[in-house]
Every structure is written in structure tokens, then in C-alpha cells.
C-alpha positions as CSV (number, residue, x, y, z in Angstrom):
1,X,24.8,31.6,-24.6
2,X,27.2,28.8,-24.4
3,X,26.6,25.3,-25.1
4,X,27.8,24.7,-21.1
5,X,24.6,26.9,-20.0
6,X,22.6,25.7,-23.0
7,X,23.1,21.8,-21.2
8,X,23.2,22.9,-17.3
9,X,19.3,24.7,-18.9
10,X,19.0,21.4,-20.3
11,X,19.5,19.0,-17.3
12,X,17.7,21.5,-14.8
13,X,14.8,21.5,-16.6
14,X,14.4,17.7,-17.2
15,X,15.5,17.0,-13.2
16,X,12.5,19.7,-12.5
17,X,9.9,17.5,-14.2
18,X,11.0,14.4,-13.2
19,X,10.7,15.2,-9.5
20,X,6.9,16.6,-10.6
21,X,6.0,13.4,-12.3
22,X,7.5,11.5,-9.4
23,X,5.9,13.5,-6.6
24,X,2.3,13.1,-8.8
25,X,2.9,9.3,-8.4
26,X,3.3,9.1,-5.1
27,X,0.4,11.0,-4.3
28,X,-1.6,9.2,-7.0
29,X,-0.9,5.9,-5.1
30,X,-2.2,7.1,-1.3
31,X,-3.5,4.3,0.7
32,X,-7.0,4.0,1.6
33,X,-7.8,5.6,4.9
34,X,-9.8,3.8,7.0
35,X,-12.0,6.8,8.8
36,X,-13.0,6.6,12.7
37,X,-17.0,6.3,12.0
38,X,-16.3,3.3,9.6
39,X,-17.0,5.5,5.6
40,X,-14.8,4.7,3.1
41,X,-14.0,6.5,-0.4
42,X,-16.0,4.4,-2.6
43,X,-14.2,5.3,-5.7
44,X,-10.7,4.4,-4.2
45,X,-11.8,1.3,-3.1
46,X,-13.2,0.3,-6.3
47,X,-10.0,1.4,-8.3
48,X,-8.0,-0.7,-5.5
49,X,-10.1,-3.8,-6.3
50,X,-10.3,-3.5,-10.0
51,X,-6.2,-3.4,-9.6
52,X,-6.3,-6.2,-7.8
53,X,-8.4,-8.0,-10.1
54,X,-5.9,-7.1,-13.3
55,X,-2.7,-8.5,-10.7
56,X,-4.9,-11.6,-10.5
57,X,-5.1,-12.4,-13.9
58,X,-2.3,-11.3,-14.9
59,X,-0.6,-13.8,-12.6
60,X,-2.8,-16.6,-13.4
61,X,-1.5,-16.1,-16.8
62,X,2.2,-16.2,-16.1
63,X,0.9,-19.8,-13.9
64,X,-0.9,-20.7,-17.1
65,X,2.4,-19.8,-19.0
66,X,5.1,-21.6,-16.9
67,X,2.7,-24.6,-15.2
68,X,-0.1,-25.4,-17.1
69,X,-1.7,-28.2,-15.1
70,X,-1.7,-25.6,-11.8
71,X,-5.3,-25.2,-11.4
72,X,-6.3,-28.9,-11.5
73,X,-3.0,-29.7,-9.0
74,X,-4.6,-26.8,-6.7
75,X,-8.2,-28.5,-6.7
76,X,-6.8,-31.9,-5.9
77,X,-4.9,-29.9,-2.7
78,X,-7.9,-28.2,-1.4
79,X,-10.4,-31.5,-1.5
């Protein structure tokens, strides 16, 4: 075997798993379907709103970071 099939092996096997991992994201990340009766899927929208949550914070902390007085100037808006 030469080292040009040894690396073509090589590269076809990594661009084989990539495109599975990617293709598991994507159906990992599936919206929440709203059904016609009104039911929802419980456990997606509780993983949607505990992701929510952890954006939230995380981007009160960047606002904490870069403009620390933020929450008071946004209490003195909404008065």
C-alpha cells in the first residue's frame, strides 16, 4: 500500500465522520412542533427553556463585564 492510498484512506474516512457528526447535530437541534390538537413534547420544551435560561445569563454576564451600571440604567428606563 502506498502512502497516496494510505492518505486518500485517511481523508475519506475523516470526511465520512464529519458529515455523521454534522448530520447528528442538525437533527439534535429540531425545532419544536407545535401539533394541531395543541400537545407539546414536554422534554423538548424544557431543554429549550433551560437553553434559554443559560443564553440569559451568560449575556447578563458579558453586560455585567463590559457595562456594569446596566441594570440600574435599565430600572430608571422602565419607571
Amino acid at each position: 500500500m502506498g502512502i497516496l492510498e494510505f492518505v486518500t484512506s485517511i481523508v475519506a474516512m475523516v470526511l465520512g465522520a464529519v458529515t455523521v457528526w454534522i448530520l447528528l447535530l442538525r437533527k439534535g437541534k429540531r425545532s419544536v412542533r407545535i401539533e394541531p390538537d395543541g400537545k407539546y413534547n414536554m422534554g423538548e420544551l424544557s431543554a429549550m427553556a433551560e437553553s434559554l435560561t443559560e443564553r440569559i445569563d451568560i449575556l447578563e454576564s458579558i453586560l455585567d463585564a463590559e457595562v456594569p451600571d446596566w441594570r440600574e440604567q435599565n430600572e430608571h428606563g422602565q419607571q
